[in-house]
SEDREN-186548 format. One record per atom (N, C-alpha, C, O): x, y, z; residue number from 1; atom name. Coordinates in Angstrom, 2 decimals, decimal comma. Layout:
REM residues N
X;Y;Z;NUM;CA .
...
This chain:
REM residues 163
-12,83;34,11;42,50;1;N .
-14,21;34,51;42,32;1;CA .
-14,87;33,59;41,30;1;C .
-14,34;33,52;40,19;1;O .
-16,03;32,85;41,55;2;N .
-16,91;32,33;40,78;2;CA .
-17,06;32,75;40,04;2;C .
-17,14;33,96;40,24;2;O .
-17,32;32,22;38,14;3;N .
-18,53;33,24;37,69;3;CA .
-19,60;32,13;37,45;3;C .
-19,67;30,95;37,13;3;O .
-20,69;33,55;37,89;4;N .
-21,96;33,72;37,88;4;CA .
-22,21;32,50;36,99;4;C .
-22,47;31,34;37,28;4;O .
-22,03;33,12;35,80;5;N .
-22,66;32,69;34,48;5;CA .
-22,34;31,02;33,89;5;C .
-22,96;30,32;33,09;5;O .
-21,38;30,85;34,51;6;N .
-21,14;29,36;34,90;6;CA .
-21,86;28,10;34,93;6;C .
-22,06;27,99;36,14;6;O .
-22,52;26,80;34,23;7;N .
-23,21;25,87;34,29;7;CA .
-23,49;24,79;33,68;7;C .
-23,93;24,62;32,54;7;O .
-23,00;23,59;35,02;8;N .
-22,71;22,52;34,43;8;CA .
-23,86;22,21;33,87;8;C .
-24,97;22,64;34,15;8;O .
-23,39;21,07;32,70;9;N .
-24,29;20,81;31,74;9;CA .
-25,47;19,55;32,52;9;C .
-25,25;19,04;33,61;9;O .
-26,65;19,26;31,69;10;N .
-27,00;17,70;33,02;10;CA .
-26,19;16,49;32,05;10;C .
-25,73;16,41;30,91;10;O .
-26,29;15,89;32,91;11;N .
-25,25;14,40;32,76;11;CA .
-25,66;13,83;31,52;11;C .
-24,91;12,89;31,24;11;O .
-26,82;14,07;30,39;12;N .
-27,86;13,71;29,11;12;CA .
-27,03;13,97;28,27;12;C .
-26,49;13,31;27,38;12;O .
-26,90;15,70;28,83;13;N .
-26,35;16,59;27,80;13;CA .
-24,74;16,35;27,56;13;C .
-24,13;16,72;26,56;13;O .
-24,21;15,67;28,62;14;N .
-22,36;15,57;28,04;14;CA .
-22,54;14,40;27,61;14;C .
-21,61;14,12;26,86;14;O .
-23,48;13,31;27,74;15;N .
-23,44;12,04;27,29;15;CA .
-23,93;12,25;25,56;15;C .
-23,47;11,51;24,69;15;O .
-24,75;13,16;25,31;16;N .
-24,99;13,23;24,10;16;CA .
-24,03;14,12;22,78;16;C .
-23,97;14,03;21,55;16;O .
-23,28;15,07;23,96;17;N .
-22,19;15,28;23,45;17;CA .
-20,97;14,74;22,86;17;C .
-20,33;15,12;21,88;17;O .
-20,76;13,70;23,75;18;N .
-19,68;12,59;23,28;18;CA .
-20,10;11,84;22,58;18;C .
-19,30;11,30;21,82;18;O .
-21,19;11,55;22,51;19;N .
-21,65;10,65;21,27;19;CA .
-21,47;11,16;20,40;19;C .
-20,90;10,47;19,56;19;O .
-21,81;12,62;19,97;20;N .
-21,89;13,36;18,40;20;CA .
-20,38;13,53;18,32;20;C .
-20,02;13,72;17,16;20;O .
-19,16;13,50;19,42;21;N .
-18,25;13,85;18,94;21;CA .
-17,31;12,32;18,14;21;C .
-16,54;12,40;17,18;21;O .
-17,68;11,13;18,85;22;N .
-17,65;10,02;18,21;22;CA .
-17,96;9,57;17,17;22;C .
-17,41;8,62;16,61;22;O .
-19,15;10,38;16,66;23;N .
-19,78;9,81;15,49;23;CA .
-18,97;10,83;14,51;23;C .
-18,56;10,32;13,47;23;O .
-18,76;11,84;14,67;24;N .
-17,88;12,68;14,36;24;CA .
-16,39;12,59;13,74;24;C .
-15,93;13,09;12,71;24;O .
-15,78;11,75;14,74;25;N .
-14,36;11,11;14,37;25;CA .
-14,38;10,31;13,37;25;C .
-13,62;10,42;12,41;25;O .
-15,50;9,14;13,56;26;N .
-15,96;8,10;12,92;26;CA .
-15,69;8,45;11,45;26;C .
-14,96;7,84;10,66;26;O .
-16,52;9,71;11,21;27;N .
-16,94;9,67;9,90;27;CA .
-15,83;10,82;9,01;27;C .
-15,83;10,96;7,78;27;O .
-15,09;11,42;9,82;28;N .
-13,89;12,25;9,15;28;CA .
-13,07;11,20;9,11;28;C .
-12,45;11,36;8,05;28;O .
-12,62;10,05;9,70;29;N .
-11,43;9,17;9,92;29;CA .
-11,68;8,32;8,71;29;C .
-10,68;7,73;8,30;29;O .
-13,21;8,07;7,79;30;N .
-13,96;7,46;6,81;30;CA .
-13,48;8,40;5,63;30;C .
-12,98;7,93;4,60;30;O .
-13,63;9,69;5,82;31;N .
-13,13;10,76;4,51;31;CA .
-11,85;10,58;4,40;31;C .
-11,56;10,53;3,20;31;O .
-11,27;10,50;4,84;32;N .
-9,49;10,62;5,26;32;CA .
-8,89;9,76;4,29;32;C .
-8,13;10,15;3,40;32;O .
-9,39;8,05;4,55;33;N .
-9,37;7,08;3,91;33;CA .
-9,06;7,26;2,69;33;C .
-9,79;8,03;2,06;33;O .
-7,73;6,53;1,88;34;N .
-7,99;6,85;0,29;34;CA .
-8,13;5,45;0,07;34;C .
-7,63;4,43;0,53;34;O .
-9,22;5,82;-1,01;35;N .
-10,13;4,59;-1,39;35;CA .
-9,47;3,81;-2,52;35;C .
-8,70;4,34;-3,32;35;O .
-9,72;2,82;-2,53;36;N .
-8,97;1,12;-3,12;36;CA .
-9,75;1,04;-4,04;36;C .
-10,80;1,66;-3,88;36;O .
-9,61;0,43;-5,08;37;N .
-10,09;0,15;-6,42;37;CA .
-9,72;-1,28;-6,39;37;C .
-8,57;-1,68;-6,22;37;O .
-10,97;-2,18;-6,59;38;N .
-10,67;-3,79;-6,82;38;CA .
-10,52;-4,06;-7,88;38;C .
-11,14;-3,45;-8,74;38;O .
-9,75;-4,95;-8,16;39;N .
-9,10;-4,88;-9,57;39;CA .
-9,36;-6,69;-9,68;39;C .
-9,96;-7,27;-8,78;39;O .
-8,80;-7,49;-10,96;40;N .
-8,50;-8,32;-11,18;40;CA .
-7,76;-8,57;-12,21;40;C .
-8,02;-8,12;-13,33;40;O .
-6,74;-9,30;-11,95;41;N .
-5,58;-9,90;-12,59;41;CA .
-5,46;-10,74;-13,67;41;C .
-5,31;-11,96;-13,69;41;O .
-5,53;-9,97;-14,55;42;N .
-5,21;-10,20;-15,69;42;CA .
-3,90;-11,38;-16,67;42;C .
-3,80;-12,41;-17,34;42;O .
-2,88;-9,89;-15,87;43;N .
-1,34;-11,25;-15,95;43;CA .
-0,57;-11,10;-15,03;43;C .
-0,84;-10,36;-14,09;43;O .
0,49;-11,73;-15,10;44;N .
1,55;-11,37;-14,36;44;CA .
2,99;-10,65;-15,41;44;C .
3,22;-10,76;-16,61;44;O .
3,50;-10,14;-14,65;45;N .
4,51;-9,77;-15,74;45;CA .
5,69;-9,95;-15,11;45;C .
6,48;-10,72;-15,67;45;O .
6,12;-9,30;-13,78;46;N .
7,23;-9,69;-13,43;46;CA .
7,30;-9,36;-11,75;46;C .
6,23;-8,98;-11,26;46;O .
8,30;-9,46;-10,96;47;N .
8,11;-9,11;-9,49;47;CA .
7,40;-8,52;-9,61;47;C .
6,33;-9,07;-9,33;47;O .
7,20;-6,75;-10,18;48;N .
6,80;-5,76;-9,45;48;CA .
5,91;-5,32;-10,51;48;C .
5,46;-4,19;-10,37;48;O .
5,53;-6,03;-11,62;49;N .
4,56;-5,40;-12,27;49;CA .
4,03;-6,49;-12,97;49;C .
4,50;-7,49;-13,53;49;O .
1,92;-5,59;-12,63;50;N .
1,40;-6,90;-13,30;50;CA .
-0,04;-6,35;-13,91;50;C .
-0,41;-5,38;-13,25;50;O .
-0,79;-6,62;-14,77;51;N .
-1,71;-6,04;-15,75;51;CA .
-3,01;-6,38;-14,73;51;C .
-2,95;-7,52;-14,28;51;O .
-3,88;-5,79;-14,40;52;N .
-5,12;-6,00;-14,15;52;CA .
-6,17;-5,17;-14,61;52;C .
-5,85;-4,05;-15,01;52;O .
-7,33;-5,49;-14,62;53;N .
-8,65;-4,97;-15,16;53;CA .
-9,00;-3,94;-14,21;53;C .
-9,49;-4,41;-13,19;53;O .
-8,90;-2,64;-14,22;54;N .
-9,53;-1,88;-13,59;54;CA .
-10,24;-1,01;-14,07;54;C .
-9,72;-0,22;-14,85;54;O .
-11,76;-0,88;-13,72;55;N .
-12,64;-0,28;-13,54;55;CA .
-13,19;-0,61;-15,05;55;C .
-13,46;0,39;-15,72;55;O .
-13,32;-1,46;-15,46;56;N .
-13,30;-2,31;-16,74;56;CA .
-12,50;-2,37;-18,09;56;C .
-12,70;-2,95;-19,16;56;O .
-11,46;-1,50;-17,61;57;N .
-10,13;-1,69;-18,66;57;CA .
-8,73;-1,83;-18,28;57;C .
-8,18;-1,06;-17,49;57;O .
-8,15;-2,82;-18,85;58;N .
-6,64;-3,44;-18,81;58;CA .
-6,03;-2,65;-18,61;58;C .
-6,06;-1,75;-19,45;58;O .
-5,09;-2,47;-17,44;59;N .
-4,03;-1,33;-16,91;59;CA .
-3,17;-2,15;-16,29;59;C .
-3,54;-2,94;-15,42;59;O .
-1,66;-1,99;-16,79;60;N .
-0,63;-2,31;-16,92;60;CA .
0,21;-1,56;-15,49;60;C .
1,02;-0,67;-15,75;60;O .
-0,02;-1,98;-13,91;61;N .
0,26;-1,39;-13,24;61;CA .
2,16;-1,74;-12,77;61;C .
2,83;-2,77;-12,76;61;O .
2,30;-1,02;-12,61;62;N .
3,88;-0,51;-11,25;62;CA .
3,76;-0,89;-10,04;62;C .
2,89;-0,17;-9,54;62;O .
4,12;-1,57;-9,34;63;N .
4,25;-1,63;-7,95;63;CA .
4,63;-0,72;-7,06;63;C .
5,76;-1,07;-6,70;63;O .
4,20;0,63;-6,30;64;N .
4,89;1,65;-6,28;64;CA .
5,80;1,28;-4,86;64;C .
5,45;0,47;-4,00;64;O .
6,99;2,05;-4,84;65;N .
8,24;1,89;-4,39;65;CA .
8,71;0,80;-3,76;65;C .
8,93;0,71;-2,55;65;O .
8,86;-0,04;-4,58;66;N .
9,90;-1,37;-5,02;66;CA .
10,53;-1,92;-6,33;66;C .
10,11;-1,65;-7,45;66;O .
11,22;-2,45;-6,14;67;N .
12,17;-2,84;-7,20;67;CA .
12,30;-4,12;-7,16;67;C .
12,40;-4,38;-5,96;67;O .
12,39;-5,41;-7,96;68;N .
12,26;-6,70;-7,84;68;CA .
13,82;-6,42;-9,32;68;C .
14,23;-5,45;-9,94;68;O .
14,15;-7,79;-9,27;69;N .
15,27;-8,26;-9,93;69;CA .
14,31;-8,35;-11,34;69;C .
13,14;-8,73;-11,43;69;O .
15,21;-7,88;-12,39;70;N .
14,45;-8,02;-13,91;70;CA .
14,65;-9,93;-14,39;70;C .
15,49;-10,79;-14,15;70;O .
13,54;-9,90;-15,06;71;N .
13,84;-11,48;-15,65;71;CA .
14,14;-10,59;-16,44;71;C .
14,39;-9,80;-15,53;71;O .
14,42;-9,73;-17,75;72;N .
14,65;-10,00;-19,15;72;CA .
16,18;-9,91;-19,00;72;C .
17,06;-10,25;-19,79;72;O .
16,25;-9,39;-17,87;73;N .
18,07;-9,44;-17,94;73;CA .
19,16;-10,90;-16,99;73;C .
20,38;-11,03;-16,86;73;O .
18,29;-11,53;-16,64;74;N .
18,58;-12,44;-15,83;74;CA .
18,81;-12,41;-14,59;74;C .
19,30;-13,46;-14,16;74;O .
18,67;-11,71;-13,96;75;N .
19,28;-11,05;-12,87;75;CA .
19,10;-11,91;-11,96;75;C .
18,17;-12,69;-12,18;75;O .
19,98;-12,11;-10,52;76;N .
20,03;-13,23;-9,55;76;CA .
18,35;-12,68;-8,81;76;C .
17,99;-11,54;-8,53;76;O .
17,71;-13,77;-8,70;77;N .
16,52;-13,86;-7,70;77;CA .
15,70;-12,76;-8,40;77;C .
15,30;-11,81;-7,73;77;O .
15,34;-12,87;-10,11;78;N .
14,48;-12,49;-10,82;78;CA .
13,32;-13,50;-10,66;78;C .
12,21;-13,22;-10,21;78;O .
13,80;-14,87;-11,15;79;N .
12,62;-15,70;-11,14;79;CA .
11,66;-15,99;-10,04;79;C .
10,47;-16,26;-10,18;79;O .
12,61;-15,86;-8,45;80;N .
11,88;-15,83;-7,70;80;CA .
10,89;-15,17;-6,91;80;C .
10,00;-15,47;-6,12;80;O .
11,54;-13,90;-7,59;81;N .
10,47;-12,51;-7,53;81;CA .
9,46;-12,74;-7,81;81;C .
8,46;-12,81;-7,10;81;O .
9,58;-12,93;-9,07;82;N .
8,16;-12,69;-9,92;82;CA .
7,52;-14,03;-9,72;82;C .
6,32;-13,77;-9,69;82;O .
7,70;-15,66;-9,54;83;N .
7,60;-16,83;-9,10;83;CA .
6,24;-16,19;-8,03;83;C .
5,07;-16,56;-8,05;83;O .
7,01;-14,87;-6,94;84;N .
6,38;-15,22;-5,66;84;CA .
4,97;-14,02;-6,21;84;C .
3,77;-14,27;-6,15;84;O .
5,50;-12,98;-6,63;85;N .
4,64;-11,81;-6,84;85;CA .
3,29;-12,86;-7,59;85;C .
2,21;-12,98;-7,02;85;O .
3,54;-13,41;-8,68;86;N .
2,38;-13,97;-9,40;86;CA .
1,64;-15,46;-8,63;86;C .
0,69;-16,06;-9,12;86;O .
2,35;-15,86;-7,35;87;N .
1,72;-16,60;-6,79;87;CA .
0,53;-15,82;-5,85;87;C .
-0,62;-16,24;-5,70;87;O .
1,00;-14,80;-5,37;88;N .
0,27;-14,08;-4,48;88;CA .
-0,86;-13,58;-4,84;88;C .
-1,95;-13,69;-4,28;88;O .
-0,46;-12,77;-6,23;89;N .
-1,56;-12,43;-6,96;89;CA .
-2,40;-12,93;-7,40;89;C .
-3,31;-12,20;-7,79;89;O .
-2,53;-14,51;-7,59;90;N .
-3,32;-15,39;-8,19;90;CA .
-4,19;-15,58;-6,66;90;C .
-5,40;-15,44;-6,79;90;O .
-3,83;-15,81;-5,61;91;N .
-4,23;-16,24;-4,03;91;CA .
-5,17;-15,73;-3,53;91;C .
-5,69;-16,22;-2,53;91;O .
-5,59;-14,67;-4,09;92;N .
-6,78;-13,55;-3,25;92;CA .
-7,24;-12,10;-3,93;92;C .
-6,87;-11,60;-4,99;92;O .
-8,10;-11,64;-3,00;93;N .
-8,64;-10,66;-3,74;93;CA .
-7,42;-9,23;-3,91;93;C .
-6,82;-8,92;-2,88;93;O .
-7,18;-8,60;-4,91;94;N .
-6,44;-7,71;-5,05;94;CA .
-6,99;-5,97;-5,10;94;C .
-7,55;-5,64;-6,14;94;O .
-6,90;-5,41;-4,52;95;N .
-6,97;-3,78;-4,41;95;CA .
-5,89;-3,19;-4,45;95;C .
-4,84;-3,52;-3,91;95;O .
-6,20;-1,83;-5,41;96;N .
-5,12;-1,07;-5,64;96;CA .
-5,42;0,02;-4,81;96;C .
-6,58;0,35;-4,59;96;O .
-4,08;0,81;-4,16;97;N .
-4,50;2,29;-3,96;97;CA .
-3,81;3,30;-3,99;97;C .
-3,04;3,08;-3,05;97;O .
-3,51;4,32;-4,43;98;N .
-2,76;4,96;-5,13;98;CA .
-2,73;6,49;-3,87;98;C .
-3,52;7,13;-3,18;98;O .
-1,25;6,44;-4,21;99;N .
-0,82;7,41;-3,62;99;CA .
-0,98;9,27;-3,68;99;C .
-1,23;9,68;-4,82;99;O .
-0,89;9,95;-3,00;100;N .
-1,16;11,30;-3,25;100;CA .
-0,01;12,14;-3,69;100;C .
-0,01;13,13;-4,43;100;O .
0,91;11,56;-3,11;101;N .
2,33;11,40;-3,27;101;CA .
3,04;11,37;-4,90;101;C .
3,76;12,10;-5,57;101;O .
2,50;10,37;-5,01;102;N .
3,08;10,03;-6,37;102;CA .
2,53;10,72;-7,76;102;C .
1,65;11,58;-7,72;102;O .
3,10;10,31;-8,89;103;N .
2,45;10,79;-10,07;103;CA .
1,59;9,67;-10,33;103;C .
1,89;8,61;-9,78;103;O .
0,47;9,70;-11,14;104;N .
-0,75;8,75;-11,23;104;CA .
0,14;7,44;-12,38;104;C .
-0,23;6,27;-12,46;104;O .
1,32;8,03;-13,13;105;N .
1,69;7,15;-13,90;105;CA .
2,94;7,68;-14,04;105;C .
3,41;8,80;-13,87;105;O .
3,51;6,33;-14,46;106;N .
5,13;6,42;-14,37;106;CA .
5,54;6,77;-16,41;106;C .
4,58;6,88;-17,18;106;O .
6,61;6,85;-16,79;107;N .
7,32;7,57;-18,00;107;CA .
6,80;6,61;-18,58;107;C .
6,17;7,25;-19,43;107;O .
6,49;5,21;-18,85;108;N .
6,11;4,18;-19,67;108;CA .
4,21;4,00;-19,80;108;C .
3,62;2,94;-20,05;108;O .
3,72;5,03;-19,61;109;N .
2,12;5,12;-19,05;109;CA .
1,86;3,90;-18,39;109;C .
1,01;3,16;-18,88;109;O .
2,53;3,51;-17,22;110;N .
1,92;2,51;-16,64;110;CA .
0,96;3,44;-15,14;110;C .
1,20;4,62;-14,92;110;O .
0,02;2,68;-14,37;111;N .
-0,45;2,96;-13,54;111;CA .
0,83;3,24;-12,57;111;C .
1,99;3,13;-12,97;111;O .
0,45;3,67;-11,11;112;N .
1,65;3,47;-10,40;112;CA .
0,60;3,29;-8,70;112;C .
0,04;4,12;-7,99;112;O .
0,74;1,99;-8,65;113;N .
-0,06;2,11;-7,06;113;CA .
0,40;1,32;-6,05;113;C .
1,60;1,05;-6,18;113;O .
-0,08;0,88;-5,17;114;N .
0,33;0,42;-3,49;114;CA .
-0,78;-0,80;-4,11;114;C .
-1,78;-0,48;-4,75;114;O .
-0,47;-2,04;-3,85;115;N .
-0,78;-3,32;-4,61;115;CA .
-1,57;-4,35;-2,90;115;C .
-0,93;-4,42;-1,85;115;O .
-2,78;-4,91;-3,06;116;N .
-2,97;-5,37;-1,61;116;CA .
-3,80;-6,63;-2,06;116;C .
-4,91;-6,58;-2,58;116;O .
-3,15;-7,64;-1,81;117;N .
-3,82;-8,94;-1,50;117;CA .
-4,57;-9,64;-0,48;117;C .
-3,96;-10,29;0,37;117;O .
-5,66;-9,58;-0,49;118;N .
-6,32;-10,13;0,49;118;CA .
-6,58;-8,99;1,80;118;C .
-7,22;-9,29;2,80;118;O .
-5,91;-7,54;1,57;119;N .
-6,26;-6,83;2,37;119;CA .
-4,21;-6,66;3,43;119;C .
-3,97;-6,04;4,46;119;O .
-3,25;-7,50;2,54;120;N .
-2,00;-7,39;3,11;120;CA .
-1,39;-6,87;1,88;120;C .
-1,44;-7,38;0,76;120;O .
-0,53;-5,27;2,40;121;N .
0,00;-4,64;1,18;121;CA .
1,07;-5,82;0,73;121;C .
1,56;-6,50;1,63;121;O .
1,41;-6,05;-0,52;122;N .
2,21;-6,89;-1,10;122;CA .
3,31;-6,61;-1,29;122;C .
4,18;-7,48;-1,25;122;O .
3,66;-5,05;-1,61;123;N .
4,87;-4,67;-1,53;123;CA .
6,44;-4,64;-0,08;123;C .
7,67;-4,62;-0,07;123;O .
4,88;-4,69;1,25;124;N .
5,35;-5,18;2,40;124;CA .
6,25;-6,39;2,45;124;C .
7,45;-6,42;2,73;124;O .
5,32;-7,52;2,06;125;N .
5,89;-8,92;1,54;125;CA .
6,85;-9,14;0,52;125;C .
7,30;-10,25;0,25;125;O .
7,05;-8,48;0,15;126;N .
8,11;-8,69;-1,36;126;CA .
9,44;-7,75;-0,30;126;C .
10,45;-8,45;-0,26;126;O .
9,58;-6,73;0,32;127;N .
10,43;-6,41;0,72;127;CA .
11,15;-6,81;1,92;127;C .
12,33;-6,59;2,20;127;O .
9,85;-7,69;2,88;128;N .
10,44;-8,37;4,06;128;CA .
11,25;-9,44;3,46;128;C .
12,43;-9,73;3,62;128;O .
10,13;-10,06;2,58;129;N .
10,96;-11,01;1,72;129;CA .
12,33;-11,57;1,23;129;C .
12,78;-12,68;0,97;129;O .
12,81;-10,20;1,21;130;N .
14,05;-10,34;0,26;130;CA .
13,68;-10,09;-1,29;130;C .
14,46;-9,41;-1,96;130;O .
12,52;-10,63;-1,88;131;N .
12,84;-9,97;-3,14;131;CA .
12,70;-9,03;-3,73;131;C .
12,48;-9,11;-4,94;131;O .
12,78;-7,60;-2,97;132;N .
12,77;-6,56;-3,90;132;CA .
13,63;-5,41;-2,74;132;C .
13,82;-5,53;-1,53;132;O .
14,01;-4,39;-3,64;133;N .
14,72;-3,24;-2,96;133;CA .
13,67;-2,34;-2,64;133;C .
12,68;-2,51;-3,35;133;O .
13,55;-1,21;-1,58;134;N .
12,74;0,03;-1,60;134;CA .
13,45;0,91;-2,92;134;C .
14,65;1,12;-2,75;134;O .
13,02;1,31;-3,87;135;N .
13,87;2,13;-4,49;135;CA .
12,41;2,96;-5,26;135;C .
11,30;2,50;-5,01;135;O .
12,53;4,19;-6,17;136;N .
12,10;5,17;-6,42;136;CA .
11,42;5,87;-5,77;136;C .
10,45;6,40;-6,31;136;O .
11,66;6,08;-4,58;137;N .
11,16;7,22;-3,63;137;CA .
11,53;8,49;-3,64;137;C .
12,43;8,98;-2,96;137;O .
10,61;9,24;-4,66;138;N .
10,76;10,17;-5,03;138;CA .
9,65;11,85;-4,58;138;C .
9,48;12,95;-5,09;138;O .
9,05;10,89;-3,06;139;N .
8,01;12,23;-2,60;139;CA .
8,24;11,80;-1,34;139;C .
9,29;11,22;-1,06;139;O .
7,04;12,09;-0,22;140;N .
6,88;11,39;1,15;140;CA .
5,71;10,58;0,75;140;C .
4,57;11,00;0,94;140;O .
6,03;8,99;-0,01;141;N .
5,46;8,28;0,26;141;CA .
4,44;7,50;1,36;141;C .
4,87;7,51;2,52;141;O .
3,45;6,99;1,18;142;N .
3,19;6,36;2,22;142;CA .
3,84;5,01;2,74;142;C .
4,76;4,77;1,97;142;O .
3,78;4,23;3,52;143;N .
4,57;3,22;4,09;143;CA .
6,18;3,01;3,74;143;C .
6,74;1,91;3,76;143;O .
7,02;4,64;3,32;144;N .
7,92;4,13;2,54;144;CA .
8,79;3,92;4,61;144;C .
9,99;4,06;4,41;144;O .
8,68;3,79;5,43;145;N .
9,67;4,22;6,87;145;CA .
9,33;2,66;7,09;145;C .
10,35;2,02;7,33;145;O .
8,39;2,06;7,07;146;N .
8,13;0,56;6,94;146;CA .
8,93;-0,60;6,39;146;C .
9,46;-1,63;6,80;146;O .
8,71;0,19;5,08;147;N .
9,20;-0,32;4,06;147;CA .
11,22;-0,52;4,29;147;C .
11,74;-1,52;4,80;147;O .
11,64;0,18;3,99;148;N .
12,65;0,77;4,75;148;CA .
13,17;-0,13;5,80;148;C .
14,08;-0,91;5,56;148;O .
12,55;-0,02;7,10;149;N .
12,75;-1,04;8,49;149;CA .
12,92;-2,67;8,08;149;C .
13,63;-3,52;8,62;149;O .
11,97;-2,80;6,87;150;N .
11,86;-4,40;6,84;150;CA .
12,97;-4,87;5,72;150;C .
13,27;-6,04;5,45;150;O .
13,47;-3,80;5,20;151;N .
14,60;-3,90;3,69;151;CA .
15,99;-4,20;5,49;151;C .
16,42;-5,28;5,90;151;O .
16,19;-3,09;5,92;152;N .
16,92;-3,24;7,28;152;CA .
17,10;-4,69;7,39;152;C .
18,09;-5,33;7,02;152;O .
16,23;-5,07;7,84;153;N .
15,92;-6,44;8,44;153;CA .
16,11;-7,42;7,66;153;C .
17,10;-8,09;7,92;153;O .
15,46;-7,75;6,72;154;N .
15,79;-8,47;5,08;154;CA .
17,55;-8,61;4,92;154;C .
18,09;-9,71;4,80;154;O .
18,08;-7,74;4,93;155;N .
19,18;-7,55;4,71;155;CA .
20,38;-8,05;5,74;155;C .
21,53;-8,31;5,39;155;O .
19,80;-8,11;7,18;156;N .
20,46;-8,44;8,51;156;CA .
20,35;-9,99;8,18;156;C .
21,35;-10,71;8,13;156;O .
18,95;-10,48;7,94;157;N .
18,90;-11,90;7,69;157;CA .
19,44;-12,58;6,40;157;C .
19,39;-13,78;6,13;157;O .
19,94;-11,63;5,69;158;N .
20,49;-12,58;4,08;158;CA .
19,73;-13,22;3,51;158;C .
20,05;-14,28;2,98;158;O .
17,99;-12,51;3,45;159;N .
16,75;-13,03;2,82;159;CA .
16,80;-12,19;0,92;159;C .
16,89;-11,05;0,48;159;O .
16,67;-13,46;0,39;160;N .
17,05;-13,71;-1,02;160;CA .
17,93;-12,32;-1,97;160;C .
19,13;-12,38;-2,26;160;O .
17,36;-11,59;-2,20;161;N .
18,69;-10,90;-3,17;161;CA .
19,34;-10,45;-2,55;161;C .
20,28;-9,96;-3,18;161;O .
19,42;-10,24;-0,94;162;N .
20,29;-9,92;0,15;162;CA .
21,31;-11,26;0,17;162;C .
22,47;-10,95;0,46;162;O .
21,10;-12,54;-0,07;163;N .
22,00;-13,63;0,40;163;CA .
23,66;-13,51;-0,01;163;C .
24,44;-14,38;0,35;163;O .
């Protein structure tokens, strides 16, 4: 049985529908977004940590979940860590963005964020790399299953502190 009350819409009306539901997605998929803070680089300090100016004061950031070889202890494929981290960082524009996940700062009051050069997370690169481990994953990080896959891989190839 039909019902009555039943009626298709005119062809205006679903076309204008899908539009509002597009514009719709658009702009929740825009809220969703956690927003980047442009920073500039101050120093370098070592693989995984490096001082930049944010939001007009010097913050001493963490690379969040990676681990690079220490220079103060000598450690094999320290220098080249930090060699590559402070080349990169010098190369392009840098944005930070910080996790929801995480605590805003680590036991030493440093910042603690997701590090992006030129718009390519860096921590990506340092772990395909070879020079750094995934290590302090201590929530459900973001990109930590990434991260992870390319340490995998790093490691299959005997790319630098893997060699």
């Amino acid at each position: 049985m039909k019902n009555k009350h039943y009626r298709k819409l005119p062809v205006y009306q679903q076309l204008l529908i899908i539009i509002i539901l597009l514009i719709l997605a658009f702009f929740i998929q825009k809220w969703n977004q956690i927003p980047k803070d442009d920073v500039t680089l101050s120093r370098c300090v070592d693989g995984d940590t490096a001082v930049f100016k944010v939001k007009g004061t010097e913050e001493k950031v963490r690379f969040i979940g990676v681990d690079t070889p220490e220079l103060t202890s000598n450690d094999y494929y320290a220098k080249e860590a930090s060699d590559y981290t402070c080349e990169r960082l010098k190369s392009g524009t840098i944005k930070l963005e910080y996790d929801s996940a995480s605590d805003e700062r680590d036991k030493f009051g440093r910042l603690i964020a997701w590090v992006y050069v030129d718009d390519e997370l860096l921590q990506r690169e340092l772990v395909a790399g070879g020079y750094a481990k995934v290590r302090y994953i201590y929530d459900d990080y973001m990109y930590v299953d990434e991260l992870n896959r390319l340490q995998r891989d790093a490691k299959k190839k005997k790319l630098g502190i893997w060699e």
